[in-house]
C-alpha positions in Angstrom: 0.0 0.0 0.0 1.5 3.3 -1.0 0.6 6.5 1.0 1.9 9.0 -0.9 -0.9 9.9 -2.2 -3.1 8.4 -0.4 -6.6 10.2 1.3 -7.5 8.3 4.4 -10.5 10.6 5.1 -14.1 8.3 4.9 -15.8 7.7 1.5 -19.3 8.1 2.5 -21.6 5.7 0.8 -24.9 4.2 1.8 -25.8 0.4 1.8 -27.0 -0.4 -1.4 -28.2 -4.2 -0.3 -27.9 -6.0 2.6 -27.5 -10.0 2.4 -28.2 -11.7 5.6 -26.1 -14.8 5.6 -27.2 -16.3 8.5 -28.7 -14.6 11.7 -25.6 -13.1 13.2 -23.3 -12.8 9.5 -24.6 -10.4 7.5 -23.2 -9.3 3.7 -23.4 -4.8 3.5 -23.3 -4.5 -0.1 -21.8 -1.0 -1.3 -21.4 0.6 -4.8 -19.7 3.2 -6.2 -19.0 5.0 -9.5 -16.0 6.2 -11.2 -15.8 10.0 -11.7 -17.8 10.9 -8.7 -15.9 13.8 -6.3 -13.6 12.7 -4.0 -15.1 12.9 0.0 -11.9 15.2 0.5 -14.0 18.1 -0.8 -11.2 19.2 -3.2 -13.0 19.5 -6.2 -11.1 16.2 -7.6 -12.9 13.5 -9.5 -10.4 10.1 -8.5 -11.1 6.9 -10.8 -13.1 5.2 -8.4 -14.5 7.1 -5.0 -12.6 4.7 -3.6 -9.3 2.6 -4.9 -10.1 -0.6 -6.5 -8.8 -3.2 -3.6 -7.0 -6.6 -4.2 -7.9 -10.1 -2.6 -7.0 -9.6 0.5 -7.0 -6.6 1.7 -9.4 -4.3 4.4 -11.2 -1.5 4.8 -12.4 0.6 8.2 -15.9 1.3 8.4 -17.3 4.2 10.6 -20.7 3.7 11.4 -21.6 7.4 12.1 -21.6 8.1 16.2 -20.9 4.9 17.1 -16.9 3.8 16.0 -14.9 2.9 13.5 -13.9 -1.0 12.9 -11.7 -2.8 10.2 -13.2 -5.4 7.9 -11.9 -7.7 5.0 -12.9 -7.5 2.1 -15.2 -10.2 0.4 -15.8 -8.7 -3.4 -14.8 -5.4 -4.6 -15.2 -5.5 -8.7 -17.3 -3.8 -11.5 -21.1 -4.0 -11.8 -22.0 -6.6 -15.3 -23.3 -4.0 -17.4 -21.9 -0.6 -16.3 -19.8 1.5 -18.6 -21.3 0.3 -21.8 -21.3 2.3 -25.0 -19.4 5.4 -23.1 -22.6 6.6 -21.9 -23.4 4.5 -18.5 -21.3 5.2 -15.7 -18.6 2.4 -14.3 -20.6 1.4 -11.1 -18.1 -0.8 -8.7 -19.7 -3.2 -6.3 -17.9 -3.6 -2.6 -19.1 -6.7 -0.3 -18.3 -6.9 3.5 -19.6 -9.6 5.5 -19.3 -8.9 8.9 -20.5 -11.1 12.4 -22.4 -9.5 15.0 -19.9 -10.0 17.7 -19.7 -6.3 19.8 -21.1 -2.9 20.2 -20.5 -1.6 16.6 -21.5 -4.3 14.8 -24.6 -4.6 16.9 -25.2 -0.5 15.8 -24.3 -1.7 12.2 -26.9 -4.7 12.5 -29.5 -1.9 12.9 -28.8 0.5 10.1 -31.3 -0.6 6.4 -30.5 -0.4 3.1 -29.6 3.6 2.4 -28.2 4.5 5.0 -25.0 5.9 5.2 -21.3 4.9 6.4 -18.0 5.8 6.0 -15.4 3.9 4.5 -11.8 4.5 4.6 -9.2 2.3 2.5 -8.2 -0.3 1.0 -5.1 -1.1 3.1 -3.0 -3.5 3.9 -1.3 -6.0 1.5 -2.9 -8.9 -0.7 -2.5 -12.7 -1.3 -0.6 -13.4 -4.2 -0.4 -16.4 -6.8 0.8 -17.2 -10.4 -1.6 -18.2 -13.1 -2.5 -21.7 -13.2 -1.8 -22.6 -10.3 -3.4 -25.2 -7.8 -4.3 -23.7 -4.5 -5.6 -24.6 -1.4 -7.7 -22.1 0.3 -8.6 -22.7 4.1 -11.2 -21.0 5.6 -12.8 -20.8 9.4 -15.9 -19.4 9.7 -16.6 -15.8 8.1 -13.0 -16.3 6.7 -14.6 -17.7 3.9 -15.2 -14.4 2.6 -12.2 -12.8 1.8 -10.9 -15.9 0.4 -13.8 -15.8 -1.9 -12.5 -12.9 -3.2 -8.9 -15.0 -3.9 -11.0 -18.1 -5.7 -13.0 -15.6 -8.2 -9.8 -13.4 -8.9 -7.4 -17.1 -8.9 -10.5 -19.0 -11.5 -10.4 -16.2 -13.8 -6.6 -16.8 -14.3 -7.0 -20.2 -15.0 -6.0 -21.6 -11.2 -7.6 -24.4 -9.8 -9.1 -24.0 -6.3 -10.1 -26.5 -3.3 -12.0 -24.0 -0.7 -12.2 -25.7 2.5 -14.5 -24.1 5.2 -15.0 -25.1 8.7 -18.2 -24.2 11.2 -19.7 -25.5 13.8 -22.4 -26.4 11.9 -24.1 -26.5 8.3 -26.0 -23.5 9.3 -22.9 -21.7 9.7 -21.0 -22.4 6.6 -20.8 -19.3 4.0 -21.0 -18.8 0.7 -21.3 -22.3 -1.4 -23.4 -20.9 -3.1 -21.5 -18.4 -4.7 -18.3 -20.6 -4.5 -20.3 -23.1 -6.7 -21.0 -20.5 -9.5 -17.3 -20.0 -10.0 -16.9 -22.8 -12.5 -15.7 -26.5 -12.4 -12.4 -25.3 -11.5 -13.3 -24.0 -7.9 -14.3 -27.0 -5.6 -16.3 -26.2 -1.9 -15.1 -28.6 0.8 -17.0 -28.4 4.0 -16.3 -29.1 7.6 -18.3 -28.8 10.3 -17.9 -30.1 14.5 -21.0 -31.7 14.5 -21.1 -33.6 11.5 -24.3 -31.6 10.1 -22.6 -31.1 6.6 -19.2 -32.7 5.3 -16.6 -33.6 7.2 -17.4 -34.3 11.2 -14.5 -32.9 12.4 -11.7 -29.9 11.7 -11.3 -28.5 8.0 -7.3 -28.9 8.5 -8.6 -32.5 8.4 -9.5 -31.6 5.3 -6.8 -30.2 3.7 -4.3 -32.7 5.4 -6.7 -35.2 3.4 -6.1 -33.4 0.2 -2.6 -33.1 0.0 -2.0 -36.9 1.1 -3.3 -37.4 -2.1 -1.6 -34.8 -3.8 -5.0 -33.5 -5.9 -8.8 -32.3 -4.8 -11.0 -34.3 -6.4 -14.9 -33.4 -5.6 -15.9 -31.8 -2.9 -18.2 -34.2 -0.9 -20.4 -30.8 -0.8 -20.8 -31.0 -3.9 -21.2 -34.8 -4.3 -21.3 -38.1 -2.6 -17.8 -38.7 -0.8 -16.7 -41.3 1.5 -17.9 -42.2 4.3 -15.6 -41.9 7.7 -17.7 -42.3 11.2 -21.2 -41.8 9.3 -20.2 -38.3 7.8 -19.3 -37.6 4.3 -15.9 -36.3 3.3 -14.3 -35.0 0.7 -13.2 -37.6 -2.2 -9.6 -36.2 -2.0 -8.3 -38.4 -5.4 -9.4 -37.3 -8.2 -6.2 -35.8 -9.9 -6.7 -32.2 -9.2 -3.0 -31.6 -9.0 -0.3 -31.5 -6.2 -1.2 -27.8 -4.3 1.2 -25.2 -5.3 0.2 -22.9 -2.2 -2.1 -22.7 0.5 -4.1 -19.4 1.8 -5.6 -19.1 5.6 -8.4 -16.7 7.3 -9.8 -17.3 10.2 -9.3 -18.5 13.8 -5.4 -18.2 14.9 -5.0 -21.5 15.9 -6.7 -23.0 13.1 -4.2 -20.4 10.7 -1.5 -21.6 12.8 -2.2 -25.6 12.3 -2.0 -24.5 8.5 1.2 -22.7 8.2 3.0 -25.8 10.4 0.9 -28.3 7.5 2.6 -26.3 4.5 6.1 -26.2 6.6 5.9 -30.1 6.8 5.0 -30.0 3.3 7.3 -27.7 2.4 4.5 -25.2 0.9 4.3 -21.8 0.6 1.2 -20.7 2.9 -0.1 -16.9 3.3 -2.4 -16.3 6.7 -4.6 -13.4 7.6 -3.5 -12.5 10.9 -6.0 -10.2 12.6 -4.8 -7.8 15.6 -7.2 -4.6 17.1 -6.2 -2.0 14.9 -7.0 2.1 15.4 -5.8 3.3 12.7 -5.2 0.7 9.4 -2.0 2.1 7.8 0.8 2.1 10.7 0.5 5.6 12.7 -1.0 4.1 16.1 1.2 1.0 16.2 -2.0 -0.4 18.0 -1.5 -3.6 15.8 2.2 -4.3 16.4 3.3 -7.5 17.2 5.3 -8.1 20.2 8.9 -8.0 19.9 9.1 -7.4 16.1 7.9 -4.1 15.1 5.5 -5.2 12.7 2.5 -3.3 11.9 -0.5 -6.1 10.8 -2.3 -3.3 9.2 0.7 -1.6 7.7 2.7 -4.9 6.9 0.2 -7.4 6.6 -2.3 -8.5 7.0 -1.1 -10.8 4.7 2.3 -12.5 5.9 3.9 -15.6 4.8 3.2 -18.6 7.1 7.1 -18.8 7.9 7.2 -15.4 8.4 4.0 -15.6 11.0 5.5 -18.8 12.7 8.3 -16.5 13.8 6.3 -14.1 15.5 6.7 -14.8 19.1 2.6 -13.9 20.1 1.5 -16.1 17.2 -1.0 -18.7 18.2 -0.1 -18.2 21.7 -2.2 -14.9 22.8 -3.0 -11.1 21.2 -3.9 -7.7 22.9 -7.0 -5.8 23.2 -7.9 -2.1 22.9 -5.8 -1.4 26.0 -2.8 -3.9 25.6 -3.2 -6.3 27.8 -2.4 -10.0 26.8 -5.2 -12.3 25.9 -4.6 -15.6 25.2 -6.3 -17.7 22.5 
């Protein structure tokens, strides 16, 4: 992320739609056009009223009188059907979907379609991949939506995708419906605790599974599977491919299960770490990790698994708004 010329005063927009994913995960649909005058009020028309982001990265969200909070991004890309013939303005959609789990989001939960917010960003860094290439995406929870961002951006370069998401239960698992539309390339995995759907058990099961046999096969979400303790899991052989990389968002411990999987593998792995942030581009130092100096906003939050492994707080505790240790 460069700030040289970078505006961190809000964009504000207002919720164009609002997806309700389950009861307590919500999807806050935004949209913007290219051309429209920049929130700074200095008479400047940027490309987009906001830059276009990459897989990956975040944006804070004020909601107005309440606070501000960071969220990933799940879509940010160009409405089918804007911009044609010169004469219709590019329209940009931006998806967030965001869990009810505190004060703000509770606030947010409230608001309706129209009205408004403020959105600063995109910051932070972005997962990166080469084309064609076989990757392994593992997701816990509402991490599943900023890698879907990864498997729409990774299918349209010709990569072929296993998306493995874990939740306690089928009711919980996002976006396989959206994951499905992506094309025969992209294959949904699921996990869940209680056995409702998929796998009974954890999704690094899953992608332990998949690796063993060097290839994805069919996600048993998507059809039969074997059978292991009267729950369906993925069929793992199906020559997918050996995994060129694997990609992590979600719970720490479950990120930090996947980074030590790649190392025994000898993978390449990217993880979202997540850390309270203020700010989201390196001023407050809110995010640092201890005894490195690293910024998650500023530096990440994208970081190599090795890279993460190394960080002496990693999968062992974080802080919160004050800075006091909390261990996971």
């Amino acid at each position: 992320m460069s700030l040289q010329n970078f505006n961190t005063k809000p964009v504000t927009l207002p919720i164009k739609k609002i997806v309700k994913e389950t009861e307590t995960i919500w999807t806050f649909v935004f949209e913007r056009e290219a051309g429209r005058r920049s929130a700074a009020g200095d008479g400047v028309a940027a490309e987009w009223e906001l830059a276009q982001s990459k897989p990956g990265q975040f944006v804070m969200l004020w909601i107005p009188g309440v606070d501000e909070k960071p969220f990933s991004i799940a879509y940010d890309g160009e409405v089918s059907g804007s911009g044609g013939g010169g004469r219709v303005p590019r329209r940009s959609e931006l998806w967030l979907t965001i869990a009810k789990v505190g004060p703000a989001t509770e606030a947010l939960f409230k608001l309706k379609t129209g009205d408004l917010v403020g959105i600063r960003g995109p910051f932070g860094n972005s997962y990166t991949w080469s084309k064609g290439e076989h990757l392994a995406l593992l997701a816990g929870g509402y991490g599943a939506a900023p890698l879907y961002g990864v498997a729409r951006a990774a299918a349209k370069q010709g990569c072929k995708v296993e998306f493995i998401v874990g939740a306690r239960n089928a009711g919980l698992l996002l976006y396989e419906k959206r994951v499905a539309e992506l094309g025969p390339n992209v294959k949904y995995h699921a996990a869940t605790d209680d056995g409702s759907k998929g796998h009974k058990g954890y999704n690094t099961e899953v992608l332990e599974e998949i690796l063993a046999s060097d290839g994805g096969g069919v996600g048993a979400a998507s059809r039969g599977g074997k059978l292991r303790g009267g729950a369906m899991v993925q069929s793992a052989r199906g020559g997918g491919g050996k995994i060129d990389r694997i990609f992590a968002c979600g719970p720490e411990m479950m990120m930090k299960k996947a980074a030590e999987i790649a190392r025994a593998k000898g993978l390449p792995s990217q993880l979202a770490l997540e850390r309270y942030m203020k700010c989201g581009f390196g001023v407050c130092g809110q995010c640092c990790m201890d005894d490195s100096g690293v910024c998650v906003c500023r530096d990440g939050t994208i970081f190599d698994g090795e890279v993460a492994l190394g960080f002496s707080e990693f999968g062992k505790y974080h802080r919160d708004s004050v800075g006091r240790k909390v261990e996971w």
